[in-house]
NUZA-364396 format. One line per 2 residues: number of its first residue (from 0); for each residue x, y, z of C-alpha. Coordinates in steps of 0.05 Angstrom, whole numbers. Layout:
% NUZA-364396
NUM> X,Y,Z  ...
% end
This chain:
% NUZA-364396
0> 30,-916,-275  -23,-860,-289
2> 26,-824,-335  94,-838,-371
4> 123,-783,-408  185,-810,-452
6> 234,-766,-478  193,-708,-511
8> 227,-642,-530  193,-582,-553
10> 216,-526,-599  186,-458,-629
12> 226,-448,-685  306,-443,-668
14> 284,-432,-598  293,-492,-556
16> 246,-492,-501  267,-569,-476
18> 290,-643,-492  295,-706,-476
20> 231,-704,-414  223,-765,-379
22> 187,-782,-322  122,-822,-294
24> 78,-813,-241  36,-864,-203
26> -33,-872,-186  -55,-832,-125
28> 24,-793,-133  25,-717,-118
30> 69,-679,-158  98,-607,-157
32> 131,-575,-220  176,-514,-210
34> 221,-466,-250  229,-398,-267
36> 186,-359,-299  184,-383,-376
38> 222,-443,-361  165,-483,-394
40> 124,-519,-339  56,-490,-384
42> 84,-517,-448  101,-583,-419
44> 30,-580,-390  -1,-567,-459
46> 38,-623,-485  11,-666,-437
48> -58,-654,-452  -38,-655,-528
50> 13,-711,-541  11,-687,-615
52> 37,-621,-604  103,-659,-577
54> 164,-648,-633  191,-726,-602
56> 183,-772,-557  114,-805,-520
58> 61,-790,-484  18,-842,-446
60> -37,-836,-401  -71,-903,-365
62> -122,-925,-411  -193,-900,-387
64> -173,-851,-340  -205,-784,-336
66> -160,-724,-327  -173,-654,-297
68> -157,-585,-317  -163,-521,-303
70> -179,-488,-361  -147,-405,-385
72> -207,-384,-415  -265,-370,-399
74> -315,-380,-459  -353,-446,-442
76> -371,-403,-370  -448,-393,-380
78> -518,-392,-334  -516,-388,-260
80> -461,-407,-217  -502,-471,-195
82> -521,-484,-266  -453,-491,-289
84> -430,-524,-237  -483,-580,-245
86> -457,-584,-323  -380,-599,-291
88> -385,-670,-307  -426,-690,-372
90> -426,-760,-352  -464,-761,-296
92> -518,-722,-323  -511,-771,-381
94> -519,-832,-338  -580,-795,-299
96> -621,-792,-373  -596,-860,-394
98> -627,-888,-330  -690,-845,-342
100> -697,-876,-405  -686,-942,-382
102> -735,-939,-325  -783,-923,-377
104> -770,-968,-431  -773,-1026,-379
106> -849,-1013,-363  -865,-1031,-437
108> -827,-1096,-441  -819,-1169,-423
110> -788,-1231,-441  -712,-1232,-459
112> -724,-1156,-483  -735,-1131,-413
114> -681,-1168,-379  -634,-1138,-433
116> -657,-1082,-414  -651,-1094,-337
118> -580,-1124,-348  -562,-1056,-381
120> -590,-1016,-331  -544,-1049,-283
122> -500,-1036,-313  -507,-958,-319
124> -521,-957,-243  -455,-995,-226
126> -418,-937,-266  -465,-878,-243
128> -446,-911,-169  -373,-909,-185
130> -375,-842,-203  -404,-812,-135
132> -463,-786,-180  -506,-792,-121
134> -462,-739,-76  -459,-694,-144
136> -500,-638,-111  -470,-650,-41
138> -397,-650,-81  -420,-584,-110
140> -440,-547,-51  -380,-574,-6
142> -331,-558,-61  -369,-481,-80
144> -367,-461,-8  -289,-483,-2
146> -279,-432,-46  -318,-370,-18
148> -380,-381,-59  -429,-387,-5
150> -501,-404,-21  -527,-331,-38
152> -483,-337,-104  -500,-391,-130
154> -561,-364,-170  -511,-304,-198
156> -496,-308,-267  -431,-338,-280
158> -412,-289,-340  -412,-229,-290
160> -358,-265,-247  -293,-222,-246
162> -231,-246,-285  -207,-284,-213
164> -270,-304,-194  -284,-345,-256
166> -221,-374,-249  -244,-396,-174
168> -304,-425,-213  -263,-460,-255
170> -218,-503,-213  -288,-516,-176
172> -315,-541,-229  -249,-585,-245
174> -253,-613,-175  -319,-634,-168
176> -304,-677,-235  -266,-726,-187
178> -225,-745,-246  -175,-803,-238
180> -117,-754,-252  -115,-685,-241
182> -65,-620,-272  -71,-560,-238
184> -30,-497,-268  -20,-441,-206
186> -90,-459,-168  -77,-419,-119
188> -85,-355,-150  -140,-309,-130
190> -152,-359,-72  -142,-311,2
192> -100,-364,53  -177,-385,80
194> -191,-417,16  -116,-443,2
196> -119,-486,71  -181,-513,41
198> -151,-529,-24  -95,-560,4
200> -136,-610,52  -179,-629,-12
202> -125,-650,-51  -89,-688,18
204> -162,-732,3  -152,-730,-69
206> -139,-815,-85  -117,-799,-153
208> -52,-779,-198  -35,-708,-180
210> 13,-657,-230  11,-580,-194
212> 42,-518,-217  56,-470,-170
214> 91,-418,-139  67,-420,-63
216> 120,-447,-31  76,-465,34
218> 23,-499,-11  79,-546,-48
220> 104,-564,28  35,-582,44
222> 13,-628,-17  72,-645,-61
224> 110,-713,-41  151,-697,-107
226> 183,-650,-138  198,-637,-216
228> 250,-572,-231  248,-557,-303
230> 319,-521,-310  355,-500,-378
232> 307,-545,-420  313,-606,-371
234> 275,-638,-321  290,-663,-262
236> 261,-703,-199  273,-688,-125
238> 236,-733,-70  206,-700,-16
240> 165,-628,-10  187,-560,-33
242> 232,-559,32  263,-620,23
244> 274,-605,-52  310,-543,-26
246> 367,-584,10  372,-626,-42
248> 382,-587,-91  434,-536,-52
250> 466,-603,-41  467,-619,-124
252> 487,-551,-134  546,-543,-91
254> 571,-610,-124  562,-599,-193
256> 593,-532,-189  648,-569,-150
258> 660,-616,-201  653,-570,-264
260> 703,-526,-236  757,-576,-220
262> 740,-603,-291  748,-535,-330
264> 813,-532,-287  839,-597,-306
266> 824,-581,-385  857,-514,-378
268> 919,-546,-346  915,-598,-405
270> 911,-550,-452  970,-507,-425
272> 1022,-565,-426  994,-593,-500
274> 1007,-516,-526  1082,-515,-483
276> 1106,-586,-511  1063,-603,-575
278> 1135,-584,-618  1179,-609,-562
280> 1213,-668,-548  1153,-685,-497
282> 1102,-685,-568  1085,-751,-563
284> 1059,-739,-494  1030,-674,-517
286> 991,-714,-564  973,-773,-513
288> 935,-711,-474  907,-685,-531
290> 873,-753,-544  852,-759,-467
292> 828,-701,-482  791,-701,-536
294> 749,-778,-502  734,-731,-438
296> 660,-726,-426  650,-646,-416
298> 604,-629,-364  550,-573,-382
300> 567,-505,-340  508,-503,-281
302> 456,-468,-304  449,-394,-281
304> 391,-361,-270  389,-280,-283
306> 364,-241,-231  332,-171,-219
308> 356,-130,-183  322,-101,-116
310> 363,-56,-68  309,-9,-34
312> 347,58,-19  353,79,57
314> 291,106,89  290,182,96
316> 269,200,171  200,208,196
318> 158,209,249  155,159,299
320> 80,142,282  69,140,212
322> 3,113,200  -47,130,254
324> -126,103,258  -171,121,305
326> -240,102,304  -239,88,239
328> -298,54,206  -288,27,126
330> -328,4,75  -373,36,13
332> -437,75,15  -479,28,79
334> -435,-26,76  -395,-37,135
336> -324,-81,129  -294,-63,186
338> -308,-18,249  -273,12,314
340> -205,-4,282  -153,33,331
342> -86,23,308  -14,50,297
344> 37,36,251  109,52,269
346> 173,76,235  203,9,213
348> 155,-40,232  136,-87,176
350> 61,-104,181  22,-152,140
352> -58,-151,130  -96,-213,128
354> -169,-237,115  -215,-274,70
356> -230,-235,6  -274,-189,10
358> -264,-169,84  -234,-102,68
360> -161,-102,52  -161,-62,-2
362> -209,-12,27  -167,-6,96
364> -103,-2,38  -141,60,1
366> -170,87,64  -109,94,93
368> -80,131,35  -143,182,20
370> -169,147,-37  -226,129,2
372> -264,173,53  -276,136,117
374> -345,121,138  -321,149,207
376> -267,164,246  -204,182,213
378> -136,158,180  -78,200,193
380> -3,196,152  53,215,192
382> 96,276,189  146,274,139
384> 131,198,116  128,191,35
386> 93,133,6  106,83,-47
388> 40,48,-66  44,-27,-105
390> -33,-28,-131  -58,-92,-156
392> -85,-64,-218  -11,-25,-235
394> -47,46,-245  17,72,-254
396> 37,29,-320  -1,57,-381
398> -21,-1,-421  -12,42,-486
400> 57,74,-475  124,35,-485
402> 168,14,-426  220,65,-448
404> 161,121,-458  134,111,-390
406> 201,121,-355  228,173,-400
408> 164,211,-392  155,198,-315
410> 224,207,-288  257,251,-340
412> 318,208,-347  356,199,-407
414> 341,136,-447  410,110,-435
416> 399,109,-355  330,89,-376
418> 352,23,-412  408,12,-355
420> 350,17,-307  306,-34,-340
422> 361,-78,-357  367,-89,-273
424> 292,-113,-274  313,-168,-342
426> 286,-125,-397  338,-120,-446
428> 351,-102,-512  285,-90,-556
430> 248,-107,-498  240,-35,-479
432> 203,-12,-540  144,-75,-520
434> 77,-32,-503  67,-44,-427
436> -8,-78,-444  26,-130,-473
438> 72,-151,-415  52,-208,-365
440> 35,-207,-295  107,-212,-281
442> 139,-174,-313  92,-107,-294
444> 103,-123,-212  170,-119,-234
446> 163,-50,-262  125,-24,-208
448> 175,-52,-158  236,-9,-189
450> 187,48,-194  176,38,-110
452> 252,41,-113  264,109,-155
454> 211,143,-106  253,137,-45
456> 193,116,-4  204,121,71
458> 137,73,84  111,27,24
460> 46,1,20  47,-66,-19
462> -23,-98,-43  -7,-171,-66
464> 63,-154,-89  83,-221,-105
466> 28,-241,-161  46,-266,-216
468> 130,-269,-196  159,-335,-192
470> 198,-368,-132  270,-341,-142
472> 238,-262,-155  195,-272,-90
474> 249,-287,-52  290,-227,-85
476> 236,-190,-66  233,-221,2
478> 317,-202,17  288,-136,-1
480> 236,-120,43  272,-152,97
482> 337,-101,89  304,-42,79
484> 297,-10,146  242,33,125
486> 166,19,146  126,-31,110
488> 44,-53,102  27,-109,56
490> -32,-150,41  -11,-226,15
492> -37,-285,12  31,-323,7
494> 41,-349,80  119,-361,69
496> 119,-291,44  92,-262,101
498> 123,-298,148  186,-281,126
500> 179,-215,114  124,-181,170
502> 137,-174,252  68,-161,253
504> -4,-182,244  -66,-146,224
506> -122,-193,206  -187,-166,185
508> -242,-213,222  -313,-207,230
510> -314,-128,221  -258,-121,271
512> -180,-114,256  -144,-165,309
514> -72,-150,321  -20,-188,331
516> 54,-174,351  94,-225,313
518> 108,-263,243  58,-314,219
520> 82,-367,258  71,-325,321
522> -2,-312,292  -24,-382,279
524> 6,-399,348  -35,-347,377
526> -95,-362,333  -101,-437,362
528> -89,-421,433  -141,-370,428
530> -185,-417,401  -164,-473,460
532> -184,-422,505  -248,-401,475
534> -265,-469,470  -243,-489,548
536> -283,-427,566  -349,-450,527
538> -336,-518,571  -332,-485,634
540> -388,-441,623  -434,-505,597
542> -409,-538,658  -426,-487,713
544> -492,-470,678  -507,-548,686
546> -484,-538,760  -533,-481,769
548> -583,-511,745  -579,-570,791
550> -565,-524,844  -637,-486,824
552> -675,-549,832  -652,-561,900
554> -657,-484,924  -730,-488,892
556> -745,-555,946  -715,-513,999
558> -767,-454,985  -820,-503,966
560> -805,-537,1045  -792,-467,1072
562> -854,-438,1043  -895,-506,1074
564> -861,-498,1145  -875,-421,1151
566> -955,-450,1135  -1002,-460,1197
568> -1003,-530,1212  -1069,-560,1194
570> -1113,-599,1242  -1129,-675,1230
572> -1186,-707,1259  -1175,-785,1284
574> -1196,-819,1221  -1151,-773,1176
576> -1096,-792,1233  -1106,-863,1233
578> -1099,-871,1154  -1045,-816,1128
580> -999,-837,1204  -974,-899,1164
582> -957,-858,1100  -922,-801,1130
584> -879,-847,1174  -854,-891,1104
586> -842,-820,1077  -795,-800,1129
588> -758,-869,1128  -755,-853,1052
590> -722,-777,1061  -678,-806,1111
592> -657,-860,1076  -638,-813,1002
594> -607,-765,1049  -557,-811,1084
596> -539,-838,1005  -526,-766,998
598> -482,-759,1065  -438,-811,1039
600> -431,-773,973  -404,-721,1005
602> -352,-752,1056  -321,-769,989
604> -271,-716,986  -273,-727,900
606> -338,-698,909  -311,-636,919
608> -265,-617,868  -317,-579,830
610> -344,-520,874  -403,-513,835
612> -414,-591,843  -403,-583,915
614> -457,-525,928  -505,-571,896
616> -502,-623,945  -496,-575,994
618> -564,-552,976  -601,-607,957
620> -570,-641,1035  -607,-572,1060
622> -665,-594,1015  -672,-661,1049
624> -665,-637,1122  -714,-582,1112
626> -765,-636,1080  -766,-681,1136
628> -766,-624,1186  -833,-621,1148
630> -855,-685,1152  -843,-694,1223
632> -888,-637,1245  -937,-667,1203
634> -925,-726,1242  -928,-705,1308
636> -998,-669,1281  -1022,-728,1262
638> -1007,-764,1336  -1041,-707,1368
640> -1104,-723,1325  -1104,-805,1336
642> -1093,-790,1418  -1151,-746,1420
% end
């Protein structure tokens, strides 16, 4: 086992966030952990990385082992991208000056003191080989372009990085560590679905120990063979993926809430008779129930999760185009991100917009809405069609203002209505007097969501609207979307979201916007037979040009013999006669000979399957014919010359 966690709980204060945790993973295991939103999967994460923080219970890594992790801040980020990158793993550039040293120690020794010095140099390069430190730099560069950092950054200084692309940085530099054991806390954020694929496929290879938090459902399918659900302060373990944890656990559910409610039945029917007959003349059996009673083991009520609440009003009419691009060319200043873009959105399609980041999303997102001015072309709203924007940055949430300030002030509502509103999204109580800068990620999409909601938007434009929300809110969000019979754009990168929400695909590629008339099942479908085709196209076109060319050489004998025939025959005198006779005549035999190997070739009828293939030997049978045409009247000049 890589890691055996025994029975730690955690508290802050009165507030229990869990107990008795137990579980163990083994070497080369990949684990996903799941829960709500402040469940405490990054507490139990911090206790694993430090067992003394734990209020009980153990903590035990393998002995040796290295372990992985991507770091929250950002402090130790310094120098270039390559720079830091190269400082990833101490030890290796450790090793490389121990051997350095060695190497030059060993010139100025002998005796026993140079093979002590040979024996440790040994061993230095047996560890430095375990390591992979000779791949280091092609680790680096395989692992930096994974993640979008293609070799024009890698001389950019690190500190200038934006929040998400440092934290890129920092799960590259965690990976090309190649610990023995790795924790990985939501690694897909800021990764587009380019870079996720990539991620995933990595850690498929990964050998070693594997803990992930995370809240991409497709991701878990793809890499976790385990799952761990922290629920109501305990933990437990489902084999399988995410999808398989899903039936299982429906399956749990069902049961437990089965069996809980027959039990709470049973003790209320208890309870009822030991109340009717505890002064009766049926006491003694009141009091034989009361003592079954009182040895039953009481099962803990299921734990219930609370909810938000979603329900996007019905869409107001509009027209039947709502979003209309023609010619339309994005981007900023002489930067181009996408050109010739033609497209339509209509009343109640729901579209999503995919591409690698930094294709032009969020340009097309802000063209589209006039906070942008198009480079060329234009981008036209719809009659009557009123949009709700979800902006990554929340513009509409001032950081300084209190939840109950920013409604109040916006919408004019009293702050009865105001608290009732908020209490829907699970701010309650004194939570509406927090300042909205001090909220999470969560909890502002949340805001912004029930903001889309009081606008009465007939078409909503949704940039990355499930950041930051955990699995149950997504799929709130999700039932949403889905219901609301209004039209819809979004840009994600979660693939589950997306396919179960969009009948439509716009993906940014290359400059151009592709379109695609489906969900994102449809779209990858579409996506690899394109690329069969592209590929069986490539084959055919390598295959006729190798035709063609074959079929050149021989129509280039055929001029070459053509071009000989259409010359005056040339006059031989009897010695020129008597020696080339002999040479022409073995040259015939020779053409004759080649061309009846060719004849047989062709009465093969496999030899014509190919047309191309077929024309070839057509021409280079032509070829023959014409050269021994040649060669005859040669001959017969030649016989003319010797009878003379």
């Amino acid at each position: 086992m890589q890691l055996v966690v025994d029975k730690i709980a955690k508290a802050f204060g009165i507030h229990e966030i869990f107990k008795d945790v137990s579980f163990m993973i083994e070497k080369g295991e990949h684990v996903g952990l799941v829960g709500v939103n402040g469940s405490g999967k990054t507490t139990l994460l911090r206790c694993l990385l430090q067992p003394d923080w734990v209020d009980g219970g153990s903590i035990k890594f393998e002995p040796g082992i290295s372990v992985g992790y991507v770091q929250q801040g950002f402090a130790e980020i310094h120098g270039t991208i390559w720079q830091f990158m190269l400082e990833a793993c101490p030890e290796i550039t450790e090793l490389r000056q121990k051997l350095a040293q060695l190497e030059a120690d060993s010139a100025g020794l002998q005796g026993e003191a140079l093979e002590a010095c040979l024996e440790e140099y040994g061993r230095v390069t047996k560890r430095y080989e375990f390591i992979d430190g000779y791949n280091f730099e092609n680790r680096i560069k395989r692992v930096l372009i994974g993640l979008g950092y293609t070799e024009e950054w890698w001389q950019q200084q690190a500190p200038t990085l934006s929040g998400g692309q440092k934290t890129r940085l920092m799960l590259a530099a965690a990976l090309v560590r190649n610990p023995d054991f790795m924790i990985l806390d939501e690694p897909t954020n800021h990764l587009d679905i380019v870079m996720t694929q990539w991620l995933e496929k990595y850690l498929q290879e990964f050998k070693g120990g594997l803990l992930v938090v995370s809240h991409d459902r497709a991701f878990l399918d793809n890499v976790a063979a385990r799952i761990l659900e922290m629920e109501g302060g305990r933990l437990q373990s489902f084999k399988g993926n995410y999808s398989r944890y899903l039936q299982q656990k429906a399956i749990q559910t069902a049961t437990l809430e089965a069996a809980y409610n027959a039990q709470q039945d049973c003790i209320a029917r208890t309870e009822a008779y030991i109340r009717r007959f505890k002064a009766g003349i049926k006491s003694k059996m009141a009091r034989g129930r009361q003592s079954q009673l009182d040895r039953m083991e009481r099962m803990d009520a299921p734990v219930r999760h609370e909810e938000f609440e979603l329900r996007l009003p019905p869409a107001a009419e509009c027209a039947e185009r709502v979003l209309i691009m023609e010619d339309l060319t994005i981007g900023y200043g002489e930067k181009v991100l996408a050109k010739g873009i033609n497209l339509t959105l209509r009343r109640g399609e729901k579209t999503a917009l995919l591409g690698a980041n930094g294709t032009g999303k969020t340009t097309l997102l802000r063209t589209i809405l006039g906070e942008i001015a198009p480079l060329k072309g234009r981008a036209k709203i719809g009659n009557r069609v009123q949009v709700g924007y979800f902006s990554q940055s929340y513009e509409r949430l001032d950081p300084r203002q209190t939840l109950l300030e920013n409604f109040v002030i916006e919408y004019g509502f009293t702050e009865e209505h105001t608290r009732s509103m908020l209490g829907g999204m699970l701010f309650h109580g004194d939570d509406v007097f927090k300042r909205i800068g001090e909220l999470s990620g969560g909890q502002k999409a949340r805001l912004v969501l029930l903001k889309l909601v009081l606008d009465g938007a007939n078409c909503l434009v949704l940039d990355e609207p499930t950041n930051h929300l955990d699995i149950m809110a997504r799929e709130t969000v999700e039932a949403a979307l889905a219901a609301f019979d209004g039209t819809v754009l979004l840009v994600s990168h979660d693939r589950y979201f997306v396919n179960e929400v969009a009948d439509r695909i716009w993906e940014i590629d290359d400059g151009q916007v592709k379109d695609y008339k489906g969900n994102y099942e449809f779209y990858l479908e579409e996506k690899q037979r394109l690329a069969q085709a592209k590929d069986e196209a490539a084959a055919e076109l390598a295959k006729a040009q190798e035709a063609a060319q074959r079929a050149g050489k021989a129509t280039a004998v055929v001029q070459a013999a053509v071009k000989t025939a259409d010359a005056k025959p040339k006059r031989f005198s009897t010695e020129e006669a008597a020696k080339l006779l002999p040479k022409v005549e073995l040259q015939i035999r020779e053409q004759e000979a080649m061309m009846g190997l060719l004849e047989k070739q062709m009465a093969d009828p496999a030899n014509h399957a190919d047309p191309e293939h077929s024309a070839a030997m057509a021409a280079e049978h032509t070829a023959y014919e014409n050269k021994i045409a040649e060669l005859m009247e040669k001959w017969e000049a030649l016989m003319e010359a010797a009878e003379e």
